[in-house]
C-alpha positions as CSV (number, residue, x, y, z in Angstrom):
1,X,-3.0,-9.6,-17.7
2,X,-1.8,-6.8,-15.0
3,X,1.6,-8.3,-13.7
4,X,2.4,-4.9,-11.7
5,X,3.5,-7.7,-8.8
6,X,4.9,-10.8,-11.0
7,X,6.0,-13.6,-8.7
8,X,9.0,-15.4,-9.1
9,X,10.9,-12.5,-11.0
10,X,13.4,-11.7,-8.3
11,X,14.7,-15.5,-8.7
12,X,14.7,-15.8,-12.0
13,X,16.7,-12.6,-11.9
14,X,19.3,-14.2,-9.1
15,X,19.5,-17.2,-10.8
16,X,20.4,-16.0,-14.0
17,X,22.9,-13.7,-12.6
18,X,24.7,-16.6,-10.6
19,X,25.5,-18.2,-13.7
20,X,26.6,-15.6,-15.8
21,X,27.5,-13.3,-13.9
22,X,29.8,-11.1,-14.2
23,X,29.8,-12.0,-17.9
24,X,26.4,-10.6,-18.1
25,X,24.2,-9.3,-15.3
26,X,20.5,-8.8,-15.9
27,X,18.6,-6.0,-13.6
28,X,14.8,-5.2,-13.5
29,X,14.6,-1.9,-15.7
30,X,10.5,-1.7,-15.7
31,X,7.5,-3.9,-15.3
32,X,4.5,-3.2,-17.6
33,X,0.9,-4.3,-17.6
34,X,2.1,-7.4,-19.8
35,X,5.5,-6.9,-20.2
36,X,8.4,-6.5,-18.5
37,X,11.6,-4.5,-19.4
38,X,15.1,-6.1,-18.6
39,X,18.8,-4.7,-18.9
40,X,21.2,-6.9,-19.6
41,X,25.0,-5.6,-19.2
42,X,28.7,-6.5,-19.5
43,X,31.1,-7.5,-21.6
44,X,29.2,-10.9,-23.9
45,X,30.5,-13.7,-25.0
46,X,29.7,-12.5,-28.3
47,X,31.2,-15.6,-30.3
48,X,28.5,-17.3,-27.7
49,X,25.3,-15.7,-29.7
50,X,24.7,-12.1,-28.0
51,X,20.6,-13.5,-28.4
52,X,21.4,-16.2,-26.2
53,X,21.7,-14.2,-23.3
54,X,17.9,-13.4,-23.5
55,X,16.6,-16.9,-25.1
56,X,18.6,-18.2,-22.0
57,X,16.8,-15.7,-19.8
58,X,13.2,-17.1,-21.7
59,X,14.5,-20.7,-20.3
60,X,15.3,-19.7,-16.9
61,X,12.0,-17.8,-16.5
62,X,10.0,-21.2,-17.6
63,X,11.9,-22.8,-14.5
64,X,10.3,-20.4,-12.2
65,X,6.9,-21.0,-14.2
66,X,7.3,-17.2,-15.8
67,X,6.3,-18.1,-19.6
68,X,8.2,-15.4,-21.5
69,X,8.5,-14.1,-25.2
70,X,10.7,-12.2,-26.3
71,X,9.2,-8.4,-27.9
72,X,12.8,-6.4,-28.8
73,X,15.7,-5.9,-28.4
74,X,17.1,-2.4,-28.2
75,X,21.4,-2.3,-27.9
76,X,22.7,0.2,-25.9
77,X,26.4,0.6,-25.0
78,X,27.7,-2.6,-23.3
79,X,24.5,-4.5,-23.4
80,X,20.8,-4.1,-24.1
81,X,17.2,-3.8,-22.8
82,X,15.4,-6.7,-23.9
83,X,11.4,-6.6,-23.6
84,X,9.6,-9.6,-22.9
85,X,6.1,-10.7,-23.2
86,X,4.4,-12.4,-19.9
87,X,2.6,-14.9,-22.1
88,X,1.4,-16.9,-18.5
89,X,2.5,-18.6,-15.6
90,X,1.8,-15.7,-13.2
């Protein structure tokens, strides 16, 4: 699946950030053939779950009928970039 152009992304992006911004913000790093790469940054709610940023992010995608999975997760100060499997919906 070639998602160079993956509909939807921008709001999923906008919506997540409206809620959790400026806890966490989530920006468009790169978009793959299959994958996309996003950065999440800021300070966590780290008693929250730091995952549940990006399951939350899985669950806001399948709103906007993105079907995600997440790949890895590699930290990096104050946040992380967080690949995630296009599984469908594109």
């Amino acid at each position: 699946m070639y998602i160079r152009v993956l509909p939807g992304l921008g709001q999923v992006i906008d919506e997540y950030n409206r809620y959790r911004s400026p806890e966490v913000t989530a920006k468009i790093e790169y978009i793959g053939e299959d994958y996309i790469d996003i950065l999440f940054k800021g300070s966590f709610c780290y008693t929250c779950g730091f995952y549940d940023y990006f399951e939350d992010f899985i669950i806001e995608a399948r709103e906007f009928g993105i079907i995600l999975s997440l790949e890895r997760i590699v930290e990096i100060g104050g946040g992380a970039i967080v690949r995630f499997k296009v599984e469908g919906g594109v």
